[in-house]
N, C-alpha and C positions, 0 to 999 in steps of 0.2 A: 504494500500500500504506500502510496505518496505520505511526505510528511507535509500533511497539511501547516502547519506553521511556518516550515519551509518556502511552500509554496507563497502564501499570503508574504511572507517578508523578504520575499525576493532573495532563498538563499542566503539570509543573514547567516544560518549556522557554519556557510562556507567559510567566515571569519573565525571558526574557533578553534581550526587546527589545519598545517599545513603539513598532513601526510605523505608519507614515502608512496612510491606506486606502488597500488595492494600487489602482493604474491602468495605463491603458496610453496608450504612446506608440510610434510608430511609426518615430524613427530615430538615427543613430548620433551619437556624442558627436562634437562639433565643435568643441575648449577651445578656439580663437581665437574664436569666436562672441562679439558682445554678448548680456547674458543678457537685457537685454529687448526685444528684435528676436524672440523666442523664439514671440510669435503671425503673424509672416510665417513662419516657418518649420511652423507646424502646423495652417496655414487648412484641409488638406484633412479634420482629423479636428475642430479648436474653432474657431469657436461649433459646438452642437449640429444636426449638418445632420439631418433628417426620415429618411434612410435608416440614419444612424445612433441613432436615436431606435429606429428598427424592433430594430435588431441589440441595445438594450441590453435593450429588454423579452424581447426571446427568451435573451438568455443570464439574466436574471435571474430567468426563470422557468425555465431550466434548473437551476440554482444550488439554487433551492428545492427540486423533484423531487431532486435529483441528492443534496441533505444526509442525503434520507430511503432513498434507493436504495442508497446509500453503505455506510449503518450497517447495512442490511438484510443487503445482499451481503458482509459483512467478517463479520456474525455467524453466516452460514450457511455460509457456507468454515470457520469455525473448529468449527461444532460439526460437518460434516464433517469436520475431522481428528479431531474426537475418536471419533464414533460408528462411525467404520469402524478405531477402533483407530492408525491411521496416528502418533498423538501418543506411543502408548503403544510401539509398534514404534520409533520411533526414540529414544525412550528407553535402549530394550535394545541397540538398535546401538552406542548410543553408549555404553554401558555396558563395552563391550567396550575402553575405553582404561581403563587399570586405576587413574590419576589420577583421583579422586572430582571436583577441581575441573573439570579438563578432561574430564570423562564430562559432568557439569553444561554444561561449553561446547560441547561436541561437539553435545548436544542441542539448543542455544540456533540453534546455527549451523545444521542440518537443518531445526528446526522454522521460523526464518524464510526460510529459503532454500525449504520444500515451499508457506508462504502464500504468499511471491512469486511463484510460479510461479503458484499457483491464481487469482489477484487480479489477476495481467500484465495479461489482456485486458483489465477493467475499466479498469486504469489504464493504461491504454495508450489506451482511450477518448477517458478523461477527461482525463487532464493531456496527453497530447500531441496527438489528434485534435482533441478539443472545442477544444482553446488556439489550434491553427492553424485553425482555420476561423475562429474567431473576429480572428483578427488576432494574437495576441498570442505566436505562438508564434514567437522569432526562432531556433531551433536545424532540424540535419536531427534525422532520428534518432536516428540514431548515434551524434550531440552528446549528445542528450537522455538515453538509453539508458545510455551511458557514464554521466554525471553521475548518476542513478539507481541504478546498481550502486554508484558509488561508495556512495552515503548508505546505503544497504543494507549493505556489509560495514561505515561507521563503526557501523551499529547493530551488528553480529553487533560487533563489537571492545566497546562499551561496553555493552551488556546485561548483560555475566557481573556486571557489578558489583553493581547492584542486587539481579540474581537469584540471586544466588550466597550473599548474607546476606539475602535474603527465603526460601527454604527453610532454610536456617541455622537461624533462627529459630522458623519453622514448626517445627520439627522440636526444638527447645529450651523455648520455652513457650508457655506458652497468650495469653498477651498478647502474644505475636509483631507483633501489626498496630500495636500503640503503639510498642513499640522500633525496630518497620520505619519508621514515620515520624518518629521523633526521628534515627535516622540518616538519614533520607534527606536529612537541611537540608543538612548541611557538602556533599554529595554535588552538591547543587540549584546550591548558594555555587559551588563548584568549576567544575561546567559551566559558568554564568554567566560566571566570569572566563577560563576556560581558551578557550570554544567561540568570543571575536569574534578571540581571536589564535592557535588550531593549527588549529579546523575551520571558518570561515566563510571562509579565504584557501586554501581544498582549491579552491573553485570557482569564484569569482572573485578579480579583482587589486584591492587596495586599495593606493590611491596618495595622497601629499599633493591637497589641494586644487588645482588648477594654476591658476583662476580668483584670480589675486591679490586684485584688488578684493575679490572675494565671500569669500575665503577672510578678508581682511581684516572685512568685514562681520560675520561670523561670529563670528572671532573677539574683535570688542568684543560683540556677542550673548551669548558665552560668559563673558566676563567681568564683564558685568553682572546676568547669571544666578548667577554665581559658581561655577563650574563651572570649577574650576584645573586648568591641567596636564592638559586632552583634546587628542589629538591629533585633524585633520580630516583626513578620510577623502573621497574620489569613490570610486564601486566602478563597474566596467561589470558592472550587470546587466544593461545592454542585449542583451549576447551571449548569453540565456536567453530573456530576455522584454522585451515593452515595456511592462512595468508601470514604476508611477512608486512609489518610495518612499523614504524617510529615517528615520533615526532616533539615538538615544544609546541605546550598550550599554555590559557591561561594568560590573565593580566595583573599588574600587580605582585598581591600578596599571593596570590594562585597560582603562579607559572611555576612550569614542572618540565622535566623532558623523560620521555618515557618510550620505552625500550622493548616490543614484544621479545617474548619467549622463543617466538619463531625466528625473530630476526637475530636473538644472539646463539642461537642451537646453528645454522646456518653461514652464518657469517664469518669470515675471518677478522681477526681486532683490528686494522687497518681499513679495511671496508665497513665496518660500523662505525667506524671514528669519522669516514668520509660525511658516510649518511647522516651522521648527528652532527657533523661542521655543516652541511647543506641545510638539513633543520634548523640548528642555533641560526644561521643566516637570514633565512625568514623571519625570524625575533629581533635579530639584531636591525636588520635593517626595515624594520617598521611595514612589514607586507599586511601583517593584521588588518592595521589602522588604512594602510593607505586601500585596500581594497573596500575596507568599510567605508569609505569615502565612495569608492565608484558604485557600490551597490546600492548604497543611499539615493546616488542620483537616480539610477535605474531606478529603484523603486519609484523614486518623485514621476519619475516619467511614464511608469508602468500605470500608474494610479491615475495620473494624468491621461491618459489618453484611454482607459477603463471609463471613468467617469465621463467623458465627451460623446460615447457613444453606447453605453452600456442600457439607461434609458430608453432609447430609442425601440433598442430589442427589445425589455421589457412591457415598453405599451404595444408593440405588434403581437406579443404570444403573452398576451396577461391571463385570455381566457385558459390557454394551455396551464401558463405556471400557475394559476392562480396567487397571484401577488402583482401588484399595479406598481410597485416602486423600489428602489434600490435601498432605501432606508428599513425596508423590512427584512428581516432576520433569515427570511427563506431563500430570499437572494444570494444566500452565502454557495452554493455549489456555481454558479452562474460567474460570483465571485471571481472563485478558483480558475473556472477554465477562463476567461478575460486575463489572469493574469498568467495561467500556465503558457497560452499562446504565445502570450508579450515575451516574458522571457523566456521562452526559444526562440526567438526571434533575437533576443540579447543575447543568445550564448554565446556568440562569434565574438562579441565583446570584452566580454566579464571574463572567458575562458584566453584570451590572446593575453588579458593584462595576467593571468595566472602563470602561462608560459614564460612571459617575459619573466616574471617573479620566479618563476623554478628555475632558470636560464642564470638570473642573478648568483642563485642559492647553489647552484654549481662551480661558479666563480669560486663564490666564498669559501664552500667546502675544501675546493682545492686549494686555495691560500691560506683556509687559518688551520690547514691538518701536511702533514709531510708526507701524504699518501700519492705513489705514483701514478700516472695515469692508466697503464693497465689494472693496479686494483680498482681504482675508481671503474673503471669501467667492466671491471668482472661482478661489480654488483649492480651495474645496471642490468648486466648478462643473466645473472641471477634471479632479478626479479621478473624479466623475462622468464625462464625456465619455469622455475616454482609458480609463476603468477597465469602462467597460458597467456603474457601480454605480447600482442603481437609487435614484436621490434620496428618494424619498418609500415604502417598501417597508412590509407590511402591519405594524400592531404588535405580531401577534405572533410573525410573522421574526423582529422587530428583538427582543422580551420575551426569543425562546427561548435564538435563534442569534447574535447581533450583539453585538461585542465593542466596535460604536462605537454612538452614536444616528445618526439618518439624516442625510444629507447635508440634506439640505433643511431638517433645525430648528437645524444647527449655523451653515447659510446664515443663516438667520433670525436666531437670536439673536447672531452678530458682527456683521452690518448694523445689529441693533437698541444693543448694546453700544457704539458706536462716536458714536453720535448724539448 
């Protein structure tokens, strides 16, 4: 299922961590382990065996279909809730709690709870079928399912916020969609610092570094990134997936930098030291902030041009949706797809200025670590391998959809950087 907050803020949660590109790895954290014995331990999946070359071209041409089949089936479920009225009916159900605020949430809570159910099967496909055939899915079900419901009610609990002074508003002036996003920053700030310390340790356990040495590596990394007072972090995301990633979150008193399980069982200590010199670089050099800057505007714009025309629709198909105006609460799936369109339409934007930023954070990596350009570049190989990421994907995947540049020109140019 889409993350409806997501959607509504335009991608704000993109601001709260600049992740490694997902991979996968296939097993469990072993901290007495030397970390660079890490390729006798994963001869069966690196170097690129030929069967496994077969498996990444079919998942990454799933991947491509699947972006487009995605958006397709999320927009067609929602404007079936609205065309058969379904949006507009639990509206009035919910209306019946005589609290305007909790009538407002009652609604919030129905209407995500009636897409989840419509959209299960798909996702239930997708993130849990597709992930274990593929390899990568280390939960049963029930695991999976569980952790699933959970993220679902944290959305039903943090929804009301946003939506609750986005009709406020609507409903107060005509320039609602400006005030909507000058508040939405402090809201954007909050999540950032709130979500790496009350909801990322909902699903996994985050523990001190236990690898001394590395933990020690690290933290001279951190300090000559200048990067004070981060605490370091292992997470077993292994107990979800065998993707590989890391990264620095958090603002403030919150920033962390955190290290899967999969990525230090894997990795050599010169290729983690790159990845988390790439990571601190994101921090250091303020990508956070400055993408919250362009996402804001998007959003100004998304909302802006929502509202110019959103109306319009409404009084042609009122007797459909039953709801004559944008200020009414039922209007919220209508919402969504207004603003899902827009930003796909922004993603060639917001995803270039990301590249640029990972393009930085490669610089940096290689300057603030003594790592050569071949290791740099066997973990980009790597995440290749373990991730099924297609190295070389067409340009314009990468133009539309790709929040990084390809593996294969970031290989190229630290090999070349280094010489």
């Amino acid at each position: 299922m889409k993350n409806i907050v997501i959607i509504i803020l335009m991608l704000c949660c993109s601001t709260v961590l600049y992740a490694a590109d997902s991979s996968v790895v296939e097993t469990p954290l072993v901290v007495d382990a030397q970390i660079d014995s890490v390729a006798t331990q994963s001869n069966s999946i690196y170097p690129m065996s030929l069967e496994r070359k077969e498996k990444l071209t079919s998942y990454s041409l799933f991947n491509n279909i699947w972006r487009f089949t995605d958006f397709i089936i999320s927009i067609i479920i929602l404007f079936l809730i609205l065309f058969t009225g379904l949006s507009a009916k639990l509206r009035t159900y919910a209306e019946k709690i005589p609290n305007k605020f909790f009538a407002l949430w009652g609604f919030i809570v129905l209407f995500l709870a009636l897409e989840y159910i419509l959209l299960l099967p798909f996702h239930v496909y997708r993130s849990f079928l597709v992930e274990g055939e593929f390899g990568f899915m280390n939960q049963t079900f029930i695991e999976w399912f569980s952790e699933d419901l959970l993220g679902l009610g944290i959305n039903m609990l943090l929804m009301i916020v946003p939506i609750f002074f986005l009709y406020k508003l609507i409903k107060a002036t005509k320039y609602w969609w400006l005030k909507f996003t000058i508040g939405a920053i402090p809201f954007i700030v909050i999540m950032i610092v709130l979500a790496p310390i009350f909801i990322s340790p909902l699903f996994n356990d985050f523990i001190d570094l236990e690898n001394k040495e590395l933990k020690s590596e690290i933290h001279s990394l951190a300090e000559k990134a200048g990067i004070e007072g981060s605490d370091i972090f292992q997470v077993n995301t292994s107990k979800q997936s065998s993707k590989i990633n890391a990264y620095v979150t958090g603002m403030f008193n919150s920033k962390r930098i955190v290290l899967t399980d999969n990525l230090i069982n894997h990795f050599t200590t010169n290729e983690i030291k790159f990845v988390m010199g790439h990571e601190m670089g994101h921090y250091v050099m303020n990508h956070i902030w400055k993408t919250l800057i362009v996402i804001i505007i998007v959003l100004a714009l998304a909302l802006w041009l929502t509202g110019l025309t959103i109306q319009k629709f409404i009084d042609r198909f009122k007797s459909r949706l039953k709801f004559d105006s944008l200020s009414d609460h039922a209007s919220l799936p209508l919402l969504i797809i207004y603003m899902s369109f827009i930003m796909f339409m922004f993603n060639p934007v917001i995803n270039s200025l990301s590249r640029y930023h990972e393009h930085q954070s490669d610089i940096y990596g290689m300057e603030v670590t003594d790592v050569d350009g071949e290791e740099a570049a066997s973990a980009f190989d790597k995440l290749s391998v373990y991730n099924l990421a297609d190295p070389n994907p067409h340009p314009f995947i990468v133009f539309w959809f790709h929040s990084h540049p390809s593996l294969q020109d970031r290989m190229e140019f630290v090999r070349q950087y280094r010489k």
